[in-house]
C-alpha positions, 0 to 999 in steps of 0.5 A: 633946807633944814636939817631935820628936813634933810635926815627926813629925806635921807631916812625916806630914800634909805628905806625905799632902797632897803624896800627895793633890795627886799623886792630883789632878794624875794624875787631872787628866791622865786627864781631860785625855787623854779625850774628854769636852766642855766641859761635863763636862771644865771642871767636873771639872778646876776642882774638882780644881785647887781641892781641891788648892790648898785654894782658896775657888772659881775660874772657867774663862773662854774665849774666843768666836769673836769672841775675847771671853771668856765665862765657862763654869763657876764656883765659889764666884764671888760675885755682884757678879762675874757681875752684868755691869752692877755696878761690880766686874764691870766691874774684874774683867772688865778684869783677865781681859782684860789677863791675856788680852792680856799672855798672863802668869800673875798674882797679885792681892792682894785690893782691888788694881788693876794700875799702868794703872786701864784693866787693871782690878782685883780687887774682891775679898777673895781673893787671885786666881791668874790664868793665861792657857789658851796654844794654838799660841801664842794665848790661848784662855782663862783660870783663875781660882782664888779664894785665900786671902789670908793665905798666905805669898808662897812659897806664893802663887808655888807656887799660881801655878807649880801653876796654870801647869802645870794649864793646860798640861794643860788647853790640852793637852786644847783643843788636841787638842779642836779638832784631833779637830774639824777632823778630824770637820769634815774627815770631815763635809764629806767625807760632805757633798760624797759625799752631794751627789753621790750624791742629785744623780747620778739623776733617778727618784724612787724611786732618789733617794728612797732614796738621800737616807735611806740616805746622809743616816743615815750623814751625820747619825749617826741610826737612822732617816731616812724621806721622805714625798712630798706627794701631794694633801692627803696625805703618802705615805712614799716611802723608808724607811734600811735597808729595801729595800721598804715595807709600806703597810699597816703600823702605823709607815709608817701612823701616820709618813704621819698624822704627816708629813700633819699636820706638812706642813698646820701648815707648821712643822717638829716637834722631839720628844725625850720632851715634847709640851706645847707641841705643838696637840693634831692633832700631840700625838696624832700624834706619841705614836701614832707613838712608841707605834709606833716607839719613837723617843727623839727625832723631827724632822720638817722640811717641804721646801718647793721651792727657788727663786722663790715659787709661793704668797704669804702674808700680811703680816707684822708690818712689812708686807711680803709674807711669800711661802711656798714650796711643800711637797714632802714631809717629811723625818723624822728618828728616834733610837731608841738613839742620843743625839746633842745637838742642837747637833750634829745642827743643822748636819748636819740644814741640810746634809742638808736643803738638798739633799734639798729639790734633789733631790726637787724636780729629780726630781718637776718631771723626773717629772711631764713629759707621758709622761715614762715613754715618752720615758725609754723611747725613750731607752733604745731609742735605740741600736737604730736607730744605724748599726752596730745598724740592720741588725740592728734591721731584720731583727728588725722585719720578722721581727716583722711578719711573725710578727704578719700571719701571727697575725692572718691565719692561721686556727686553731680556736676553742676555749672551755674551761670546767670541769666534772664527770661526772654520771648521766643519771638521778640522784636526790635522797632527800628528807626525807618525815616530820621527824624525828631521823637515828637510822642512816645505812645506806649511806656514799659510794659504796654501791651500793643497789637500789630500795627498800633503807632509806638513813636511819631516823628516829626522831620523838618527836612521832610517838611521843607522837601515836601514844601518845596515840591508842591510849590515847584507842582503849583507853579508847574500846572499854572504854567501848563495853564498858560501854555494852553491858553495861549495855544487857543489865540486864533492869529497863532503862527503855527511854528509858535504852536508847534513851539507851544505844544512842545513846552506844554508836553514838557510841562505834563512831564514835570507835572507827573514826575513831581506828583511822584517825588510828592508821593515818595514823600507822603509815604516818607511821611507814613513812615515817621509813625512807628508801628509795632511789627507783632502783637506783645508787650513794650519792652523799653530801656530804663527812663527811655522818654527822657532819652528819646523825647525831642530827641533826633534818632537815625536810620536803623537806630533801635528804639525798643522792644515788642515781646510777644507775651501772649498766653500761646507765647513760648519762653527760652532761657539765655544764660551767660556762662563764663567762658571758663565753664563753657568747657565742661559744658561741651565735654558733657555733651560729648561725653553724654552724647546728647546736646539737650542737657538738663538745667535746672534754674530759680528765678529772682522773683521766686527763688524757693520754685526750682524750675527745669530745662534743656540746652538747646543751642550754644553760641559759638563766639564769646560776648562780652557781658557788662557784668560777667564778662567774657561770656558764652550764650547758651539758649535753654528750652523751657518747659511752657506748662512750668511757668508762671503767668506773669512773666516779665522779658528779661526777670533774672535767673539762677541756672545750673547745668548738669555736666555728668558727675564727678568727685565731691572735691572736683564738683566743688573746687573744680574752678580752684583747681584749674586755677591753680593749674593755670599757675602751674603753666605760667611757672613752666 
């Protein structure tokens, strides 16, 4: 190749290098100009800046609170350098620390040592570029890159001006890390200072529970905070973020109070982001029950103890002092579901939010828990009413409401008691089943009128059939064998000890005849009896879609099958209430006291509910029924008065009926069932 050749391909290959460091250098400026942290930038930045500089390895050393530098990311840093304790880590170290302290980029030439032994040295066999990370005119850090050592000194000042310039980018990018810090710390103790005044502003639990999970979610960035109160051995949960209400029988507020129950009695806060392997087995189980639940990444769950002086002691610890362990209140849980935040982070927050949430739920249940606090905080609010511009107005309204209650507990009103019930016939009759068998026709539907005797139901009965089957036969059989006997009897060489014989069997045989002519009558009237008649004259009164649930259907002996009731013009009616057998009382007090059975009763229809309609008592049952819907109940027969009615009454039309027992105070006929509840409290309490 020639020479103009070999400078072509010289000039080429040096400005792909130089195209190549400009792609580096660019995408070092994006990096620095993003908001990644520390562990994803420095690495990034460290590969480009020895990938453009063809180094061998470098290091990124920063500086600590206690501005010691403390190495966060290397590469290809050999290990006699990070063994802290070796010689040539102790050298090196020093070097940093005086590159740090002069706060001057250098280059060290490989087994070389600054002029002061005290500055340390490089112990290694690269040539090392060193250059201080400068931030508001302070050392925050250095870079380190790890040379070879046979470059010429031109390039070697090149590494360290290329250096140079990349840390300026990266304190570019430390410096505008730790303004957007003071501007979150900033942002954070803002939250901090509103969310204290917010959860410290009410003393009711309810309102402060759910303010302390609504704004400690904003504070601590979460998707979930909820707060559980120890109630006995258990925890209840109190407040949900972002739910108005609870439901209590739901499966994630059940299983959250399992798992904030068992959390609180092992006394020790629970940290859960995907592994429970460390975790005893009663929390193991709560906690992927709960996940399984809630679908949470990550659950903390934090006992709040009451703040203060000691209410229990423990035992010694390992020094053998008291070990003094406060009292739980509840729990606090905290859940992320989609959110990712690293728990460096959420420490600090958590230790915010904690503090004062145990504060405020121990200031509001020791305020809740005074002696009828929930009648001195409504006197409280009452206060205003008896203040001088408000007080003759409040006594005006006070005497008006004296008034008003002597005049209810005085004046004297009828006393009625209702009970439900229906319209039925005086004479009403039940079809019974009289021969078993199979429901073949259903003659009449609901509200047929029938006259006496008229077929209802026919029944088929296959046993009937085959007994009646049988005993024909056995009839036939029994006279052609009679017919035999006979015949044989006329044979003219006959002995007379086989006619004796003969006659005997014929009489046998006129004996059989006859009995099973009567069985074969038994049965036809059996028969009859298949066809259900109606017993009077009236009108069919059947169950609801009565044809689906008898036709074809097999029914016993004595099996009710409908109703017949007489509804004819000259038919009389009765009422049936079901009184509630906590009314029937009074009811038969008025009777004694009124000394006549026949109250009056007054009653409405559901047909014609504007037609007030009377009545008397005529009979009370003397045992309690069971109503389906009333329950326990007492039947009462009302007299109706026939001329009152109307004339197309249908058994059974429901009715409204008030029964006049006496008179009594407007506050007792209206409240009488308050006030024998609250008597029955009364007897239960003493």
């Amino acid at each position: 190749m020639s020479s103009a050749e070999q400078s072509s391909v010289s000039q080429q290959h040096l400005e792909d290098t130089k195209q190549q460091i400009r792609a580096l250098v660019n995408e070092i400026n994006q990096l620095s100009k993003s908001e990644l942290g520390p562990d994803q930038y420095f690495p990034e930045v460290l590969k480009r800046i020895v990938q453009a500089l063809a180094a061998v390895g470098g290091a990124v050393w920063t500086m600590s609170e206690s501005r010691q530098l403390k190495l966060v990311y290397q590469q290809q840093m050999s290990g006699a350098l990070l063994d802290a304790q070796r010689e040539d880590a102790i050298r090196h170290k020093r070097l940093l620390d005086y590159v740090a302290g002069s706060s001057q980029p250098q280059l060290i030439p490989p087994k070389s040592g600054m002029s002061d032994e005290r500055a340390g040295g490089n112990p290694t066999e690269h040539l090392l570029v060193i250059a201080p990370l400068i931030v508001d005119a302070a050392v925050e850090g250095v870079v380190e890159i790890f040379q070879r050592p046979n470059s010429q000194p031109n390039a070697q000042r090149g590494y360290l001006k290329f250096l140079v310039q990349m840390c300026e980018q990266i304190a570019e990018w430390m410096k505008t890390r730790k303004l957007r810090q003071f501007s979150d710390r900033h942002s954070l103790w803002a939250q901090a200072d509103q969310y204290a005044r917010l959860v410290h502003e009410s003393l009711d639990l309810q309102e402060t529970s759910y303010t302390i999970v609504n704004e400690g979610r904003r504070v601590l960035g979460c998707d979930r905070v909820s707060l559980a109160i120890q109630r006995g051995h258990k925890c209840v949960i109190q407040a949900i973020s972002g739910q108005d209400t609870l439901d209590d029988r739901s499966n994630v507020v059940v299983k959250l109070g399992v798992l904030a129950t068992r959390v609180v009695a092992a006394g020790e806060p629970l940290y859960y982001s995907g592994n429970t392997a460390d975790m005893p087995p009663q929390l193991e189980d709560a906690v992927h029950d709960y996940v399984d639940e809630s679908y949470s990444k990550s659950v903390t769950v934090l006992p709040l103890r009451k703040p203060g002086e000691t209410e229990t002691v423990g035992a010694k610890d390992a020094l053998g002092d008291r070990r003094v362990e406060r009292e739980i209140l509840g729990a606090l849980i905290i859940e992320q579901i989609d959110s990712e935040l690293p728990r460096e982070v959420m420490d600090s927050r958590i230790d915010l939010v904690y503090e004062h949430t145990t504060r405020a739920i121990s200031n509001s249940l020791e305020h809740n828990n005074l002696f009828l606090m929930p009648v001195w905080r409504a006197i409280g609010k009452l206060s205003w009413i008896v203040r001088a511009r408000t007080l003759p107005k409040t006594l005006t309204i006070s005497a008006a409401l004296l008034i008003v209650l002597i005049g209810l507990c005085v004046i004297p009103e009828t006393f009625e008691l209702q009970a439900k019930g229906a319209l039925q016939p005086v004479e009403q009759r039940d079809v019974f089943v009289t021969e078993p068998g199979i429901v073949r026709v259903l003659k009449v539907k609901d509200g047929d009128k029938v006259n006496k005797g008229d077929v209802l139901v026919e029944l088929t009965s296959d046993d009937l059939a085959r007994e009646t089957q049988r005993i024909a036969g056995e009839l036939d059989t029994a006279a052609e064998e009679e017919s035999s006997v006979q015949r044989a009897k006329l044979q003219p060489n006959l002995k007379d000890t086989d006619r004796v014989r003969l006659s005997g069997r014929a009489a046998e045989l006129r004996e059989k005849t006859r009995s099973l002519r009567k069985q074969l009558d038994l049965l036809n009237k059996k028969r009859e009896l298949l066809k259900v008649t109606s017993p009077i004259e009236g009108t069919i009164v059947l169950s609801w879609d009565v044809e689906k649930a008898l036709l074809h259907r097999p029914v016993e002996r004595g099996q009710v099958l409908m109703s017949v009731a007489d509804t004819t013009p000259k038919a009389k009616w009765e009422l049936e209430l079901y009184m509630p057998e906590r009314r029937v009382g009074h009811v038969q007090a008025a009777q004694a006291t009124l000394k006549r059975p026949d109250l009056d009763v007054t009653y409405i229809m559901a047909t014609e509910p504007g037609v007030r309609r009377h009545g008397k008592v005529r009979s009370i049952h003397p045992t309690t029924h069971i109503h389906e819907q009333e329950g326990q109940t007492v039947r009462i027969k009302i007299e109706l008065d026939d001329s009152d009615l109307p004339s197309d009454l249908r058994p059974g039309a429901s009715v409204i009926a008030n029964i006049e027992a006496g008179r009594a105070s407007i506050a007792y006929a209206k409240l009488h069932e308050a006030i024998e509840y609250v008597q029955r409290i009364m007897f239960s309490w003493f």
